[in-house]
C-alpha positions as a printed Julia matrix, in Angstrom:
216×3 Matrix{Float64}:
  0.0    0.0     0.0
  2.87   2.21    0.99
  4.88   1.36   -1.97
  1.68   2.52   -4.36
  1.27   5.5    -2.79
  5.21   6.26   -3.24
  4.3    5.9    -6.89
  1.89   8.09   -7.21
  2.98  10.57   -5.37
  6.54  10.39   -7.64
  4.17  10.25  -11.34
  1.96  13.82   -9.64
  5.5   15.51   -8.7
  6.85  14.19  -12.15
  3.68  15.67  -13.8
  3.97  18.91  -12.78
  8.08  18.99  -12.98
  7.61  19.44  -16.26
  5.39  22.62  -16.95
  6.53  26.23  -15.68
  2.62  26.35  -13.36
  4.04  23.27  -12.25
  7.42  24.07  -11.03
  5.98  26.74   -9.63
  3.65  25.32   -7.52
  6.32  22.39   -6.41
  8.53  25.84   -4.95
  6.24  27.09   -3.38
  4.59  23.94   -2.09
  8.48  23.07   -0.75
  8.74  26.8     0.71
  5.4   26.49    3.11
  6.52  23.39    3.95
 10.09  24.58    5.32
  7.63  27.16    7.17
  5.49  24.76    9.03
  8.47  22.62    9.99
 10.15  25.85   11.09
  7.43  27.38   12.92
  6.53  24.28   14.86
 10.33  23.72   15.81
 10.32  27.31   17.14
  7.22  26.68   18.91
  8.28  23.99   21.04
 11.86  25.69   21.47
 10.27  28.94   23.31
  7.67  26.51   24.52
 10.23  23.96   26.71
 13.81  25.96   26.77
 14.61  29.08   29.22
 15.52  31.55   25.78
 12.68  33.97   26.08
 13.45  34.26   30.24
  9.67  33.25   30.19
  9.48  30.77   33.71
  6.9   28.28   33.31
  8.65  24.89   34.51
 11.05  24.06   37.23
 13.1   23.06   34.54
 13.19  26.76   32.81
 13.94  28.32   36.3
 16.52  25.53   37.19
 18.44  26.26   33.62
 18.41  29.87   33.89
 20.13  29.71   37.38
 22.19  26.89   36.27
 23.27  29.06   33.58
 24.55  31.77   35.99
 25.91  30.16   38.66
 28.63  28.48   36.1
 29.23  32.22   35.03
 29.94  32.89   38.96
 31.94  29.63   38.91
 33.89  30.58   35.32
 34.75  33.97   36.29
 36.42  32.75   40.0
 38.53  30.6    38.07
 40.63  32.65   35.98
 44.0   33.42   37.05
 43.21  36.93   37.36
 39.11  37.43   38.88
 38.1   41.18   38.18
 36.79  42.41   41.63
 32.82  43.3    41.16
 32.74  40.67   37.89
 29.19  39.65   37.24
 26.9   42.52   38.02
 23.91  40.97   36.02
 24.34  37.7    37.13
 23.97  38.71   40.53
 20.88  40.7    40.25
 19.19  37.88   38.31
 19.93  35.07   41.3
 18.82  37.52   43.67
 15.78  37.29   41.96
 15.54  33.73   40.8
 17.29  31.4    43.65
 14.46  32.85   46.32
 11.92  32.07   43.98
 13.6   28.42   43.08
 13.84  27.73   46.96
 10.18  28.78   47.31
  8.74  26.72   45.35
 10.89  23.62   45.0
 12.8   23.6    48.25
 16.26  23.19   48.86
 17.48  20.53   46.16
 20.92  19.94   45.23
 20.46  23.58   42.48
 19.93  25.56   45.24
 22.95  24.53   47.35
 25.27  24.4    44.44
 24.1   27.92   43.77
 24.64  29.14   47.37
 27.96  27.81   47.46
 29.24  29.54   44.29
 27.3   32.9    45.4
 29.26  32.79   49.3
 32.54  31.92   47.29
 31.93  35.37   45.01
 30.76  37.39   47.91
 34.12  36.2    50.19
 36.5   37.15   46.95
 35.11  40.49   46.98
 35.16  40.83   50.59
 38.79  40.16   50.64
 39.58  42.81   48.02
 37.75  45.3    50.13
 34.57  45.7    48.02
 31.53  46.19   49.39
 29.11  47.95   46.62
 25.57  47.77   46.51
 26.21  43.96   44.05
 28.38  42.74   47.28
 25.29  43.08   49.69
 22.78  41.99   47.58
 24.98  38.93   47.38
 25.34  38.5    51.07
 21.24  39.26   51.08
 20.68  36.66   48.7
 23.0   33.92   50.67
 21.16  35.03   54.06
 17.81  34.11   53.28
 18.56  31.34   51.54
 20.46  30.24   54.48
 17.43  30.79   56.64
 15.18  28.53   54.81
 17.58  25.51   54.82
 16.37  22.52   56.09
 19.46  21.55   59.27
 20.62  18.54   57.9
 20.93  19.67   54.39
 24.87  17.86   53.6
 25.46  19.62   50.76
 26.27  22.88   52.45
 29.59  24.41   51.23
 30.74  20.93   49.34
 29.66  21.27   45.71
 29.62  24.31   43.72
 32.43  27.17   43.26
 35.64  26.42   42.35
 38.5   24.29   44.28
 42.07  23.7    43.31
 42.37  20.54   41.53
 46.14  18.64   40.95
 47.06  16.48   37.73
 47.78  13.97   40.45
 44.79  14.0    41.56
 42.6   13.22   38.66
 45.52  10.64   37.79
 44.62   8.62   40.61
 40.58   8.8    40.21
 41.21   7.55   36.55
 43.19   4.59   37.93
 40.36   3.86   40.18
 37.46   3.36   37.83
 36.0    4.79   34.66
 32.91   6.17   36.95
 35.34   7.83   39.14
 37.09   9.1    36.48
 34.25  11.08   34.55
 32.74  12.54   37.58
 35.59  13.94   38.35
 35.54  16.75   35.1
 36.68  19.97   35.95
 36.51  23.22   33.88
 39.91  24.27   34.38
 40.92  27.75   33.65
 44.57  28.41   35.48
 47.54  25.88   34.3
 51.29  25.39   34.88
 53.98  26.23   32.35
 54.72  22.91   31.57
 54.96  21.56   28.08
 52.3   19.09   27.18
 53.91  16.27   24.49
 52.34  16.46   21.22
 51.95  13.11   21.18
 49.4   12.95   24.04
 47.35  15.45   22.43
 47.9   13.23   18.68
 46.33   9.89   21.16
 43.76  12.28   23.14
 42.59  13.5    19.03
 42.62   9.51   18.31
 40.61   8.8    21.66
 37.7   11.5    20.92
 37.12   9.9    17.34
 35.61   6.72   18.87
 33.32   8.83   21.5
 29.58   9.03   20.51
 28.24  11.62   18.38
 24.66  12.94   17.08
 24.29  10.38   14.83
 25.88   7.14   16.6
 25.06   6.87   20.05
């Protein structure tokens, strides 16, 4: 049935292939439907991701906060922080971590939040700033703070940055492949040591057999 339908579909679109009205109509036929499957792409996009800022889901607000505690996280870890970095991102979690808490209580995006927010606030603090982004950081960690539940164990552990030794991932890798992978850093301050071109030719080598898009 299938196959007879292919055929007739082929002998209409072969029919009108070969008259001007006919090419015509097969553009413009092609063109609305490159619309539709455009518009209804776009429509679930806006509909499910966190682009427009528009917070329907857990998982909008969640990816939006996500989104700025890793700028937080990426700015402490440069060799050089700028005192005050991250004006915006401030005022936004100000905003958005109360409102997280509120609603969906104090799960592991909250505390991972907190943490990078009380390492930002004690960088400034030790460079001597205390502007009007400082405080609203410190305001932000205090009431957060104040709705924790006592026994939450994630306080000050994850989230931030920490100093992290070759040797150290070295010896998770010889542990176990689990080990190894959840211990991924984004590293942003090295040592002036030479790295072999020949472990970056077998890291190139090691990448081509990872999955991709297409083979999973």
């Amino acid at each position: 049935m299938m196959k007879k339908q292919g055929q007739i579909i082929k002998k209409v679109y072969d029919s009108l292939n070969d008259s001007l009205i006919g090419l015509w109509i097969i553009k413009n036929i092609k063109g609305w439907i490159l619309f539709v499957n455009f518009y209804g792409d776009f429509k679930r996009f806006f509909k499910w991701s966190s682009a427009s800022n528009k917070v329907t889901t857990q998982a909008n607000l969640r990816a939006l906060i996500t989104m700025d505690y890793h700028r937080l996280e990426k700015g402490l870890a440069l060799k050089q922080s700028r005192k005050g970095f991250g004006k915006d991102v401030i005022k936004r979690l100000s905003n958005f971590l109360p409102e997280y808490q509120d609603k969906y209580g104090s799960d592991e995006t909250v505390m991972i939040t907190l943490n990078a927010l009380q390492e930002y606030y004690d960088f400034n603090l030790e460079l001597g700033l205390e502007n009007e982004i400082n405080k609203m950081a410190y305001q932000t960690i205090s009431k957060i703070k104040n709705n924790l539940p006592q026994d939450n164990h994630l306080l000050g552990k994850e989230g931030g940055t920490k100093t992290v030794k070759k040797a150290d991932i070295q010896a998770l890798a010889k542990i176990g492949i689990t080990d190894f992978f959840t211990s991924r850093y984004s590293i942003r301050q090295f040592t002036d040591e030479e790295v072999d071109i020949s472990l970056i030719e077998q890291a190139v080598i090691m990448t081509q057999k990872t999955r991709s898009v297409c083979n999973c």
